[in-house]
MIDRENVEX-52027 format. One record per atom (N, C-alpha, C): atom name; x, y, z; residue in one letter. Coordinates in steps of 0.02 Angstrom, whole numbers. Last residue first. Layout:
BEGIN
{at=CA; xx=X; yy=Y; zz=Z; aa=A}
...
//
This chain:
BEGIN
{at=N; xx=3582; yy=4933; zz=4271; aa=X}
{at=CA; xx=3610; yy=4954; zz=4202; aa=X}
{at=C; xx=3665; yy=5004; zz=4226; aa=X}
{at=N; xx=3534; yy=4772; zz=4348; aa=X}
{at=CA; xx=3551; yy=4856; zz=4367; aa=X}
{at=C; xx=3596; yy=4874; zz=4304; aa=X}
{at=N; xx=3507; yy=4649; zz=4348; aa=X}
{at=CA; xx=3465; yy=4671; zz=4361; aa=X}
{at=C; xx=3482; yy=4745; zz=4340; aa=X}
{at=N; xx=3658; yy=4621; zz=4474; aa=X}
{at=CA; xx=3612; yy=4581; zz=4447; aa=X}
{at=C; xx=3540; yy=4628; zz=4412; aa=X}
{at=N; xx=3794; yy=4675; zz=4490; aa=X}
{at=CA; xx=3721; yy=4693; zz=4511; aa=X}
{at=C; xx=3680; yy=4676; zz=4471; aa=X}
{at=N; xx=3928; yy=4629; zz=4441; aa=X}
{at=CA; xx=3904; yy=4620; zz=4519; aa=X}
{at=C; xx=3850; yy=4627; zz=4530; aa=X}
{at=N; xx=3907; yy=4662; zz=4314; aa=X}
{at=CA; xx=3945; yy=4579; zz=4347; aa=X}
{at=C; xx=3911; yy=4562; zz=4406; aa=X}
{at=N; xx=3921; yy=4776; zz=4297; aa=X}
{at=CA; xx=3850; yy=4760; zz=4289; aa=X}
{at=C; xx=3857; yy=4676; zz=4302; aa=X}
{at=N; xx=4050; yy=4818; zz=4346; aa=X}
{at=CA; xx=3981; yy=4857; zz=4384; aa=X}
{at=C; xx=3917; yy=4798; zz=4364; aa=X}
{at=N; xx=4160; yy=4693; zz=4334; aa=X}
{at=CA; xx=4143; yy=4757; zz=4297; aa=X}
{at=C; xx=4055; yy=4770; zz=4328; aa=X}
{at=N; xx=4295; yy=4643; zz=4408; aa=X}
{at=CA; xx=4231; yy=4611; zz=4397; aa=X}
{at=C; xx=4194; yy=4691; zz=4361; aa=X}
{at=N; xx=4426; yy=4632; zz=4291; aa=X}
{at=CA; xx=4347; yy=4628; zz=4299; aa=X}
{at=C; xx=4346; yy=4628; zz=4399; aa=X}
{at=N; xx=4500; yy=4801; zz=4241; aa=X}
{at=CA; xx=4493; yy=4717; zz=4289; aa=X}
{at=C; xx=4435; yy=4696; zz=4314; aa=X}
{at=N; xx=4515; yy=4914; zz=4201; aa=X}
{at=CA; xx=4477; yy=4866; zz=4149; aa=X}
{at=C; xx=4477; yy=4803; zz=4205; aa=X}
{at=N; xx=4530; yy=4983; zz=4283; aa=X}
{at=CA; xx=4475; yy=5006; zz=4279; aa=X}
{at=C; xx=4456; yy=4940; zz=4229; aa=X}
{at=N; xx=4687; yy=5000; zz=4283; aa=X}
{at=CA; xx=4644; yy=4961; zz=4346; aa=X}
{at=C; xx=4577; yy=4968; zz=4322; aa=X}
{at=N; xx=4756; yy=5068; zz=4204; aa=X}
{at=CA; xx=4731; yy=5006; zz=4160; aa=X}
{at=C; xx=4685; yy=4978; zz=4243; aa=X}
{at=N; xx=4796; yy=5174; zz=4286; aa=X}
{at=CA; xx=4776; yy=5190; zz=4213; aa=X}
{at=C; xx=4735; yy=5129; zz=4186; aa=X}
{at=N; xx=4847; yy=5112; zz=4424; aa=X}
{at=CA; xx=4886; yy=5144; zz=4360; aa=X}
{at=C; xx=4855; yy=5146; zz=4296; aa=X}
{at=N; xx=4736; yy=5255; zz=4528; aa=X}
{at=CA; xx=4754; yy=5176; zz=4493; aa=X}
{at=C; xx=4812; yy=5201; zz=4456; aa=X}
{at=N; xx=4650; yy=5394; zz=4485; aa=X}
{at=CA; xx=4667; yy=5339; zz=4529; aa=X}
{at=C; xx=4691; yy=5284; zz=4497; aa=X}
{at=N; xx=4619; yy=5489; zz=4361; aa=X}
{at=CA; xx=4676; yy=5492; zz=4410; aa=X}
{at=C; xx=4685; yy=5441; zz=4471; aa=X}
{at=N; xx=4507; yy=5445; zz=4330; aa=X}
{at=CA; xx=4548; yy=5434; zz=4283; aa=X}
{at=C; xx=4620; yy=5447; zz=4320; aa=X}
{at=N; xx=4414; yy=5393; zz=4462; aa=X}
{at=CA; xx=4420; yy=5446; zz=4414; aa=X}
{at=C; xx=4479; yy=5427; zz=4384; aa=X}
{at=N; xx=4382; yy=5301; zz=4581; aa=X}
{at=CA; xx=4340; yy=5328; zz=4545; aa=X}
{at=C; xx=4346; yy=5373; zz=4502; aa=X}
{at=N; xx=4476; yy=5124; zz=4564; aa=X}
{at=CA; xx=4498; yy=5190; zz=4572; aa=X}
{at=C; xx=4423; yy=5233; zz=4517; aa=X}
{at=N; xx=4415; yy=5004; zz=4695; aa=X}
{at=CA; xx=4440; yy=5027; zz=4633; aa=X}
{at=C; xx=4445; yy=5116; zz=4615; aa=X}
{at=N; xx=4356; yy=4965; zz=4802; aa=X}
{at=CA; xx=4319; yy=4940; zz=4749; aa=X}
{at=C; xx=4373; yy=4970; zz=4684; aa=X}
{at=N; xx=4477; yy=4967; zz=4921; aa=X}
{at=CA; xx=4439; yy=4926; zz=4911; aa=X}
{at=C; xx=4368; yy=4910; zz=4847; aa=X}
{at=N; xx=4544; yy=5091; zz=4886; aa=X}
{at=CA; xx=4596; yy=5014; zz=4893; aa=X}
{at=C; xx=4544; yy=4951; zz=4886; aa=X}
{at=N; xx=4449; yy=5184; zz=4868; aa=X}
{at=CA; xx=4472; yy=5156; zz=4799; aa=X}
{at=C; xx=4512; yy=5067; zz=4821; aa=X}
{at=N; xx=4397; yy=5193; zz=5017; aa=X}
{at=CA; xx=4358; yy=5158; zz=4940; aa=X}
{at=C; xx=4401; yy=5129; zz=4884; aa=X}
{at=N; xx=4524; yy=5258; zz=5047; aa=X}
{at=CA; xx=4479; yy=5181; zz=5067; aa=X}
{at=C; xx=4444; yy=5155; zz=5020; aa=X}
{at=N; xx=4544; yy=5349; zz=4975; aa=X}
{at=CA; xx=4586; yy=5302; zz=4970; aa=X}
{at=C; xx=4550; yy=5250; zz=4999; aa=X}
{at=N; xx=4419; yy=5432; zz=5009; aa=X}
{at=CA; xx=4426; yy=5399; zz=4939; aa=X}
{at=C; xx=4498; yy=5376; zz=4926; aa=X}
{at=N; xx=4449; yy=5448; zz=5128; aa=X}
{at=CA; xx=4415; yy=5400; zz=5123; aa=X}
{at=C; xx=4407; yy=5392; zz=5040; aa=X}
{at=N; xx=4568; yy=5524; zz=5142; aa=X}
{at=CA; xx=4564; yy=5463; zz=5159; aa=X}
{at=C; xx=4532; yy=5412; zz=5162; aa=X}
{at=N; xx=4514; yy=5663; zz=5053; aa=X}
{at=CA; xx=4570; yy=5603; zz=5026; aa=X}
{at=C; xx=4589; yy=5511; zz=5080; aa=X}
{at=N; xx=4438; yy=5691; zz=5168; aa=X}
{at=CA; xx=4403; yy=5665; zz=5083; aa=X}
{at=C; xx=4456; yy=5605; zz=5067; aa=X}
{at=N; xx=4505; yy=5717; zz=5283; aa=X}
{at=CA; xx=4454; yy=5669; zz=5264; aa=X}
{at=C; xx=4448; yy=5631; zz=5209; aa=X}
{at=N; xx=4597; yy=5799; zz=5218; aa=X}
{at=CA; xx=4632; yy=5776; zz=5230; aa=X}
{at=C; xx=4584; yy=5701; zz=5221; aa=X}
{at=N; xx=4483; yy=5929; zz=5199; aa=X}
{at=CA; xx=4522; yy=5891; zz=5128; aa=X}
{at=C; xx=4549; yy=5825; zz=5147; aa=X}
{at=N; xx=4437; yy=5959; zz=5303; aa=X}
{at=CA; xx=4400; yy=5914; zz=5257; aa=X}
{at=C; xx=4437; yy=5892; zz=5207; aa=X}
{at=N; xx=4559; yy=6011; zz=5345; aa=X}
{at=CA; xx=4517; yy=5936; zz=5399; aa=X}
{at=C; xx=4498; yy=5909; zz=5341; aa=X}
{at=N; xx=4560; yy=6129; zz=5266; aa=X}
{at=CA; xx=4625; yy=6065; zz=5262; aa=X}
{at=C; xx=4587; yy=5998; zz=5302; aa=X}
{at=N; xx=4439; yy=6178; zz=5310; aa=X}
{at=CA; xx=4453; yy=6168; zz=5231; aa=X}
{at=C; xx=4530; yy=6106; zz=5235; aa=X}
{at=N; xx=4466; yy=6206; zz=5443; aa=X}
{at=CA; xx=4425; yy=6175; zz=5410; aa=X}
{at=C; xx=4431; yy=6126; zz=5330; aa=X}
{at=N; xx=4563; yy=6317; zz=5421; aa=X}
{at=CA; xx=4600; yy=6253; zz=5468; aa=X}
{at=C; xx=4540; yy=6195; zz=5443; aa=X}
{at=N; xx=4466; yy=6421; zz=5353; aa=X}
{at=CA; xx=4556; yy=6384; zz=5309; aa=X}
{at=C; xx=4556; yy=6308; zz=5336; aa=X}
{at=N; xx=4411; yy=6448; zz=5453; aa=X}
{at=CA; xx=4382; yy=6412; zz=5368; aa=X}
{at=C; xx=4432; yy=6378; zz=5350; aa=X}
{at=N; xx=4486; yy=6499; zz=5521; aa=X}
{at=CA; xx=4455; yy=6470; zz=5557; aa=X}
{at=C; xx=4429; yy=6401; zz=5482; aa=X}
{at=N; xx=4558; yy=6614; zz=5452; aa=X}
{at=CA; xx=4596; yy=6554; zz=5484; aa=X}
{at=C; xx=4540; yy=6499; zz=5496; aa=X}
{at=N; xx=4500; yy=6700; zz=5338; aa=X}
{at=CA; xx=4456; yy=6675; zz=5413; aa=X}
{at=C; xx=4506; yy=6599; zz=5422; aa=X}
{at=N; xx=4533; yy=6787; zz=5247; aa=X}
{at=CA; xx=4564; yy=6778; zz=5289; aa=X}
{at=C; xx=4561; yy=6748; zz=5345; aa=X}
{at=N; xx=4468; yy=6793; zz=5109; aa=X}
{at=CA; xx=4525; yy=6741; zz=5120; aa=X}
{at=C; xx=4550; yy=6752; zz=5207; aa=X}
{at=N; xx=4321; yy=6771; zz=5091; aa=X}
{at=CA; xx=4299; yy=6791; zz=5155; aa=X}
{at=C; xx=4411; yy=6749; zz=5150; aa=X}
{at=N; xx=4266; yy=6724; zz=4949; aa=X}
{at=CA; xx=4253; yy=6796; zz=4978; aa=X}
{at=C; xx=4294; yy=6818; zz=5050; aa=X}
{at=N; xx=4334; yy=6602; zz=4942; aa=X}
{at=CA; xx=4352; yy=6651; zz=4908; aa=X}
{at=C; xx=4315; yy=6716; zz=4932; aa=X}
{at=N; xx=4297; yy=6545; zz=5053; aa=X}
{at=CA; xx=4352; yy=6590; zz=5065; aa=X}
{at=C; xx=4370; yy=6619; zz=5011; aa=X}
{at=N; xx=4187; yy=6488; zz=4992; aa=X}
{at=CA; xx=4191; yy=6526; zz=5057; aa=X}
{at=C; xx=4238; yy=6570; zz=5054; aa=X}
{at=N; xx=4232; yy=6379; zz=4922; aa=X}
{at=CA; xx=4199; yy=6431; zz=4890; aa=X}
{at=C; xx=4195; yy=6485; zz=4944; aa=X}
{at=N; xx=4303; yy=6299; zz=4995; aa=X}
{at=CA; xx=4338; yy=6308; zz=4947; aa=X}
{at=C; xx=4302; yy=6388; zz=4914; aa=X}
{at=N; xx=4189; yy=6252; zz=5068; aa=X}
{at=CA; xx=4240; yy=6298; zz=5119; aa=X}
{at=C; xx=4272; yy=6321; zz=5061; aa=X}
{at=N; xx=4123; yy=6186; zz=4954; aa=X}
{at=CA; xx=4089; yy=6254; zz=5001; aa=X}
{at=C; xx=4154; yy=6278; zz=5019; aa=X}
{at=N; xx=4229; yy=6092; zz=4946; aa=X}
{at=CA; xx=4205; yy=6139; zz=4895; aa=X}
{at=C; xx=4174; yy=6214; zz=4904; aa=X}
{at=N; xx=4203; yy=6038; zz=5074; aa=X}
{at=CA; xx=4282; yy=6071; zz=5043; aa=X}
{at=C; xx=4256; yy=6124; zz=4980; aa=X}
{at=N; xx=4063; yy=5985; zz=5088; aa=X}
{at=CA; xx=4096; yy=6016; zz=5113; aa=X}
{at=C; xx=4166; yy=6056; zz=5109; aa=X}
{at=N; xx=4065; yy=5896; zz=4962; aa=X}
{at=CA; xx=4026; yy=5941; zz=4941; aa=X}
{at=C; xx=4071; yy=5999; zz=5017; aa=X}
{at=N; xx=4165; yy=5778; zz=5003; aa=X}
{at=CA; xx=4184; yy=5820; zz=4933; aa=X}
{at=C; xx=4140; yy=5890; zz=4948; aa=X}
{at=N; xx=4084; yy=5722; zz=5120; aa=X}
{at=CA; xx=4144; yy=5766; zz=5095; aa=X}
{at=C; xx=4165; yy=5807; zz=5073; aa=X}
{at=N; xx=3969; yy=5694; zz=5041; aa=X}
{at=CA; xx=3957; yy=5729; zz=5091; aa=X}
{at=C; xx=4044; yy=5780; zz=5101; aa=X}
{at=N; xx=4074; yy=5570; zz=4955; aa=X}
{at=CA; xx=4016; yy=5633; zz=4925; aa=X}
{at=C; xx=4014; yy=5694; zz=4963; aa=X}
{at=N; xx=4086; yy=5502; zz=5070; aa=X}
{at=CA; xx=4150; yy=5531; zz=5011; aa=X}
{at=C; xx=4124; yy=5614; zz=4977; aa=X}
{at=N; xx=3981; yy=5444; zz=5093; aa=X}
{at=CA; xx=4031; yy=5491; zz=5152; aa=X}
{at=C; xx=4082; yy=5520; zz=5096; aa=X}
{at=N; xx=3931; yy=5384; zz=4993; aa=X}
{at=CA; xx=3875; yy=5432; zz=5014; aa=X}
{at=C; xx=3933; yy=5483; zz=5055; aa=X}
{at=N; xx=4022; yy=5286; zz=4957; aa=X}
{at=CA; xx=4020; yy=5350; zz=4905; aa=X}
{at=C; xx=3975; yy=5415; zz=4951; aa=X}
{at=N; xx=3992; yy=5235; zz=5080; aa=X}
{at=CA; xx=4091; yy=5265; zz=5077; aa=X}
{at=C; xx=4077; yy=5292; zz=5003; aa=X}
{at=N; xx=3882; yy=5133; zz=5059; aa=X}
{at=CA; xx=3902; yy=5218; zz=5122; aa=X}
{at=C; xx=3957; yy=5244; zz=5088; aa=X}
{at=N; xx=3894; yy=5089; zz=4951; aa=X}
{at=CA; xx=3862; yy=5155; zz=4954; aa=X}
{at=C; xx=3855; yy=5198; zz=4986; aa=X}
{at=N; xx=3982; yy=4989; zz=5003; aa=X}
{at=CA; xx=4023; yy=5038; zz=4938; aa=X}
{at=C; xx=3966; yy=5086; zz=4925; aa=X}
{at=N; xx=3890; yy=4928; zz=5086; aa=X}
{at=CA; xx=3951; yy=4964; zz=5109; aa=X}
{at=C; xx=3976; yy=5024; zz=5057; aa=X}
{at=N; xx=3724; yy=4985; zz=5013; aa=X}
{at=CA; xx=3755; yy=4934; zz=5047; aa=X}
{at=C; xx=3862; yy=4966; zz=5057; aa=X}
{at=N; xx=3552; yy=5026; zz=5102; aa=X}
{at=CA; xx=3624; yy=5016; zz=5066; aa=X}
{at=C; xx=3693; yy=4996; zz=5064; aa=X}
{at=N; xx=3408; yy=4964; zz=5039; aa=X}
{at=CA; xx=3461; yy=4956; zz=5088; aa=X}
{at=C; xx=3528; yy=4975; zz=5057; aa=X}
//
């Protein structure tokens, strides 16, 4: 079962992989307005839901937070009983 903070990596993810494509797209193809207007939707997405996530479990890359948020507990293996 999964649980909230695995939807909002699973939708973050799905995201991410869509911009990247459109990101990779237009490098062959720069003039298709149509890709472009896409490519900004998905960006705008991504970034709002990995502000959701982060406000709510924490920041996922060295660029979220101020730098020291990553040490505050509760720390991954706190919460999941069982799980390395």
């Amino acid at each position: 079962m999964l649980t909230e903070k695995n939807k909002l990596q699973n939708e973050l993810s799905a995201l991410q992989f869509m911009v990247w494509e459109l990101h990779l797209y237009l490098d062959t193809h720069p003039h298709d307005a149509s890709a472009k207007a896409r490519l900004a939707k998905y960006r705008a997405a991504a970034a709002a839901k990995k502000a959701a996530y982060e406000e709510k479990y924490g920041p996922l890359d060295a660029n979220g937070g101020c730098g020291s948020d990553w040490l505050r507990d509760p720390w991954p293996w706190d919460l999941e009983e069982g799980m390395c």
